[in-house]
C-alpha positions in Angstrom: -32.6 54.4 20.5 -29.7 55.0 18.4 -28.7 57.5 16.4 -30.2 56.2 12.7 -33.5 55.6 14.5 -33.5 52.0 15.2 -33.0 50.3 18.7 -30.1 47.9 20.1 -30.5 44.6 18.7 -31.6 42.7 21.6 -31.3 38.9 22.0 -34.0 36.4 20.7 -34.4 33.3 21.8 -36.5 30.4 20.2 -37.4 27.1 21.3 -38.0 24.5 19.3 -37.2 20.5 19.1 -37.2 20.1 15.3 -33.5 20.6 14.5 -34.9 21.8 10.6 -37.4 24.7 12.1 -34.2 25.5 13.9 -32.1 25.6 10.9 -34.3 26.9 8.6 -35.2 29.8 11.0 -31.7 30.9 11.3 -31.3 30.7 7.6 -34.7 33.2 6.6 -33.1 35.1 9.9 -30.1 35.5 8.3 -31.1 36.2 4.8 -33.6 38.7 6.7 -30.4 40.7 7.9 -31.7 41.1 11.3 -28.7 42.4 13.7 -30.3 40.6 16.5 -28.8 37.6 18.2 -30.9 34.5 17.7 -30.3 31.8 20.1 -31.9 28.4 20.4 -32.9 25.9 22.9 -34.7 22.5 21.9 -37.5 21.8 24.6 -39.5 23.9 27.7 -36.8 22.5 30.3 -34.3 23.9 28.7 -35.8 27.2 27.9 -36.5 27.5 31.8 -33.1 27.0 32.4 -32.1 29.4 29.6 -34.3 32.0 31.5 -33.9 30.8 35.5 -30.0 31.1 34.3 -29.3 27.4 35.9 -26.9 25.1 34.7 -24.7 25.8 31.2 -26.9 29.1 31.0 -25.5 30.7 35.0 -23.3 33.1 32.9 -25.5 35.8 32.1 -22.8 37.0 29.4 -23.0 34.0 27.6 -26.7 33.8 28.4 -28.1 37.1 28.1 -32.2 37.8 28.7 -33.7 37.4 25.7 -36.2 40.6 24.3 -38.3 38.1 22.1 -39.1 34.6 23.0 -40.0 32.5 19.4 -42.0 29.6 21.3 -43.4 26.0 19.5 -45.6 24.7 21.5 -45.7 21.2 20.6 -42.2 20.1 22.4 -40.8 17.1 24.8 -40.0 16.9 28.2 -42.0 20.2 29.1 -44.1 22.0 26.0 -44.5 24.8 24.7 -48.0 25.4 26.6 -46.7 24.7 29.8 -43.4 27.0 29.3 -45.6 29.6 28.5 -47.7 29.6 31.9 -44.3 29.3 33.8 -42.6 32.1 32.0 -46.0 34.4 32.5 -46.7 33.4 36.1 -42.9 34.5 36.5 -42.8 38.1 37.7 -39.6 38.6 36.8 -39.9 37.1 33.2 -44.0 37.9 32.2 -42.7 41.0 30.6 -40.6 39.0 28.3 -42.7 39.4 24.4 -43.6 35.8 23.5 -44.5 35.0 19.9 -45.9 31.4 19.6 -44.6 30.3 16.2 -45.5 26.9 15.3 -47.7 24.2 13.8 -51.1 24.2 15.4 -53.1 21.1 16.2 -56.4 22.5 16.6 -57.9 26.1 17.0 -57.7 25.9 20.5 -54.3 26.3 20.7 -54.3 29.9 19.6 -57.4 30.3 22.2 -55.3 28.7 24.9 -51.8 30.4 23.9 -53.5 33.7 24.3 -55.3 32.6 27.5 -51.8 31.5 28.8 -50.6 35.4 27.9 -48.9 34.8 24.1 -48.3 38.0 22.7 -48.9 37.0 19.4 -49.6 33.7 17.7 -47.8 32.5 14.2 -48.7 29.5 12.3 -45.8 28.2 10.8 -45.2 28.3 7.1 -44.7 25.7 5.0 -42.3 27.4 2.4 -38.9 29.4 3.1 -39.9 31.9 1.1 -43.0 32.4 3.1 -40.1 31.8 6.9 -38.4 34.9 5.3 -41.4 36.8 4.9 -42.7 36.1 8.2 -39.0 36.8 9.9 -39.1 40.0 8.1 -42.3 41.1 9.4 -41.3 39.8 13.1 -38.6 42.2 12.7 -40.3 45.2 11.7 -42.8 45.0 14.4 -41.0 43.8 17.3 -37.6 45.5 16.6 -38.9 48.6 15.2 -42.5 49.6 15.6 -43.2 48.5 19.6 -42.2 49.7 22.6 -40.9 46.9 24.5 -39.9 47.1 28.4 
C-alpha cells in the first residue's frame, strides 16, 4: 500500500471482440480516472497468449500480468467460456480476479461462468452513463476494498 492509502495501480486486461465495447470501456475508464493500465485483446486465443506470454506478448515489460481480467464471453476463435476454464485450470494464472462483463444469452451463463470459477459476473450496460457507473464501482472494489494475491 502506498502512502495515501490506496494500492499500485496494477494492470487490467479485458477481452473483448466488439471494437465499440472496447472503445467505449476505455472511454467510461478514462472518464472514471482510474490509474490503472487497461489493456485489450479481442478474442480467448489471444488472451491465452496475452497470459502464456507467447508470441507479440514474450516481453513481460510490454506485457505485464494482469491483476483484473474484464472477460466477454461470447467471442471467436476461442470464447469467453472456454478462456475461463483454461485460465482457472492454470495453476499459475487461477489466482488471476476475473470479472465476466458482458451480454448474456441466457441465465445459464452466469450459472456456468461461476461454475467455471468467475469471480464476479457483470451484465453489460446499455448506456455510457450506466459503463461509467459500473467502471467506477469495479474500481472501488477491486482496486480498493479487496485483498488481492
Amino acid at each position: 500500500m502506498e502512502g495515501n492509502g490506496k494500492r499500485k495501480p496494477i494492470t487490467i486486461l479485458m477481452a473483448d471482440d466488439d471494437d465499440e465495447d472496447r472503445m467505449m470501456t476505455k472511454k467510461a475508464w478514462d472518464n472514471s480516472r482510474l490509474a490503472n493500465d487497461l489493456r485489450f485483446v479481442e478474442d480467448g486465443e489471444e488472451l491465452m497468449e496475452y497470459l502464456g506470454r507467447r508470441g507479440e506478448y514474450a516481453d513481460p515489460a510490454s506485457s505485464p500480468r494482469p491483476g483484473l481480467i474484464l472477460l466477454d464471453l461470447n467471442m471467436p476463435k476461442m470464447d469467453g467460456r472456454e478462456a475461463l476454464r483454461e485460465i482457472k485450470s492454470t495453476p499459475e494464472l487461477r489466482r488471476i480476479p476475473i470479472v465476466v462483463l458482458t451480454t448474456p444469452k441466457a441465465e445459464e451463463d452466469i450459472f456456468r461462468s461461476y461454475d467455471l470459477g468467475a469471480n464476479s459476473f457483470i451484465s453489460k450496460p446499455v448506456t455510457f452513463d450506466r459503463l461509467v457507473a459500473i467502471i467506477q464501482q469495479i474500481g472501488t472494489y477491486w482496486f480498493e476494498l479487496v485483498e488481492t494475491p
